[in-house]
Backbone as numpy.savetxt, mean C-alpha at the origin, in Angstrom:
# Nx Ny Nz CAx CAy CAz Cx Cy Cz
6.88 6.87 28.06 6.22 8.02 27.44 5.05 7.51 26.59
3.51 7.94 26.74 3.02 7.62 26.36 2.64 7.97 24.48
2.08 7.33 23.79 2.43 7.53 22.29 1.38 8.46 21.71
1.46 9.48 21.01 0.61 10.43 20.69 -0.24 9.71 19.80
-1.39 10.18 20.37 -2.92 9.69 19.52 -3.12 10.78 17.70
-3.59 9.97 16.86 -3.71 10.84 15.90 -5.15 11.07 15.52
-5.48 12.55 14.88 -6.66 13.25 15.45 -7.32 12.16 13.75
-8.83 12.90 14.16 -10.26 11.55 13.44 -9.41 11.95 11.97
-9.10 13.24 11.41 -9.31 13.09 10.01 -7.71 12.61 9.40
-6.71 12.76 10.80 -5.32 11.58 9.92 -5.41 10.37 10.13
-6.50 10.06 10.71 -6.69 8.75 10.72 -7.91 8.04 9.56
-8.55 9.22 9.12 -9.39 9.22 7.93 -8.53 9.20 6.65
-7.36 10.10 6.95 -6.65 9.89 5.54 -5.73 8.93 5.36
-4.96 8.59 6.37 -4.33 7.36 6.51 -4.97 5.85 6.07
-6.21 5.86 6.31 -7.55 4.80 6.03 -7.39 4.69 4.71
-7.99 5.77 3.91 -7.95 6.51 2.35 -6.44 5.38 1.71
-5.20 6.22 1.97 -4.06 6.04 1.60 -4.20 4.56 2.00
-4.39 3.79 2.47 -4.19 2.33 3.02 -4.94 1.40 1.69
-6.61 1.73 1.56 -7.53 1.19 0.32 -6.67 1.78 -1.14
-5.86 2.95 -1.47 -5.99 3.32 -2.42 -4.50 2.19 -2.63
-3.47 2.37 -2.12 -2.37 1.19 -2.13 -2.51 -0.38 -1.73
-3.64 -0.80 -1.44 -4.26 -1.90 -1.69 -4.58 -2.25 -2.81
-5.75 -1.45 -3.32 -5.83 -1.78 -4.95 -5.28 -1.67 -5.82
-3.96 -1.10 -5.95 -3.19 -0.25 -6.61 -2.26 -1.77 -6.57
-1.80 -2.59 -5.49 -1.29 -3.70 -5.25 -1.99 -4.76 -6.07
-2.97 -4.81 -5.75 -3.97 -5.74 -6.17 -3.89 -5.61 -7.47
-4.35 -4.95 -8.52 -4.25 -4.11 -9.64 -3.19 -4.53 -10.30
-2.01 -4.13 -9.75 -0.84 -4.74 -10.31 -0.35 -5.70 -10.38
-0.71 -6.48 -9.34 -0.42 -8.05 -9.16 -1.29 -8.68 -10.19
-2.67 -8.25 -10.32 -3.54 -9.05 -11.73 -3.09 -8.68 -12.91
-2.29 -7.57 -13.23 -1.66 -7.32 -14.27 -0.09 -7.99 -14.64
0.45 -8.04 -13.61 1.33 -8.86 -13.76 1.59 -10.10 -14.36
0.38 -11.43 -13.41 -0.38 -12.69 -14.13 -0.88 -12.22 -15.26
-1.36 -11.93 -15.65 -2.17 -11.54 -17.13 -1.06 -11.21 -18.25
-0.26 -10.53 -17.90 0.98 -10.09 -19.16 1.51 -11.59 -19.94
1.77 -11.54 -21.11 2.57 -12.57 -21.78 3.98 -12.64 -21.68
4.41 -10.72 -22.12 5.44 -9.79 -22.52 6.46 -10.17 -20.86
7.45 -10.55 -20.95 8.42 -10.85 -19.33 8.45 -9.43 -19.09
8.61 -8.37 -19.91 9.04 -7.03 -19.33 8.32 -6.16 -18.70
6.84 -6.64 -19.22 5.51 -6.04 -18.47 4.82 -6.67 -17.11
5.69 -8.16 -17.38 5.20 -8.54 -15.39 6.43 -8.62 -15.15
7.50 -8.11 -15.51 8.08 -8.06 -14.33 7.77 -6.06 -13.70
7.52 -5.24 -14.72 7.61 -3.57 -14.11 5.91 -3.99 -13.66
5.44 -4.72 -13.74 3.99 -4.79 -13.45 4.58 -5.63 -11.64
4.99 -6.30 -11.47 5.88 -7.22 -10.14 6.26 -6.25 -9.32
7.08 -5.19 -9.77 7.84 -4.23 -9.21 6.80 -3.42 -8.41
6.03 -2.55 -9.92 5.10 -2.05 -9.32 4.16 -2.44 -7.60
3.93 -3.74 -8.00 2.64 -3.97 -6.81 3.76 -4.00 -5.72
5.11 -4.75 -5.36 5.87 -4.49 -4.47 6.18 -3.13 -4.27
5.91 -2.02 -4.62 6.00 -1.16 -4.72 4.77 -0.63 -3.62
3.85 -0.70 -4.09 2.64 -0.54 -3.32 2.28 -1.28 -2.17
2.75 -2.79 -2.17 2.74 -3.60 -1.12 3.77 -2.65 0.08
4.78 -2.11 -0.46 5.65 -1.78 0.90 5.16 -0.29 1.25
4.59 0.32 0.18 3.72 1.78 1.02 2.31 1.37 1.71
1.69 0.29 1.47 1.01 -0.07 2.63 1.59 -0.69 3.67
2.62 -1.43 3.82 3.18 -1.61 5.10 3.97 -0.61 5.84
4.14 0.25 5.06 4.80 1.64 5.98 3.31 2.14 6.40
2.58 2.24 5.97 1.94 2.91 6.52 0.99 2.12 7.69
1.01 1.42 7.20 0.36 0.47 8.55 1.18 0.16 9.61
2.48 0.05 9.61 3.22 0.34 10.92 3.47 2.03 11.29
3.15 2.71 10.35 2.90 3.88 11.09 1.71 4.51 12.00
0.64 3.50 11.55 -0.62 3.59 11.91 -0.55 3.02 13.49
-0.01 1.87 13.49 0.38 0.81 14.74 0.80 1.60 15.44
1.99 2.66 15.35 3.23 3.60 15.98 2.37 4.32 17.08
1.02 4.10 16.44 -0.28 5.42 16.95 -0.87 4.89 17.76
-0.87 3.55 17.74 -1.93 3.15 18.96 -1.50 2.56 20.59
């Protein structure tokens, strides 16, 4: 069965959602290094794994598409 194509603008927002949990990763991961406080890199740690795994859902959902 072949795999349903997704139309220009969920693939525009999917794009969107991909950069915005990138930096959001990124972001948190430099905040993390930067903290002194253990309690602020580690919810700062959490965080970017946090964001690291909603960009990999979504990028294997993206994959699912092609």
């Amino acid at each position: 069965m072949p795999k349903p194509k997704l139309a220009a603008k969920n693939l525009e927002v999917l794009s969107e959602l991909m950069l915005i949990e990138e930096l959001a990763y990124k972001k948190c991961d430099l905040y993390s290094r930067s903290f002194k406080d253990d309690a602020l890199q580690t919810q700062c740690k959490d965080l970017a794994q946090n964001h690291k795994a909603r960009f990999n859902a979504l990028h294997d959902y993206l994959n699912s598409h092609n």
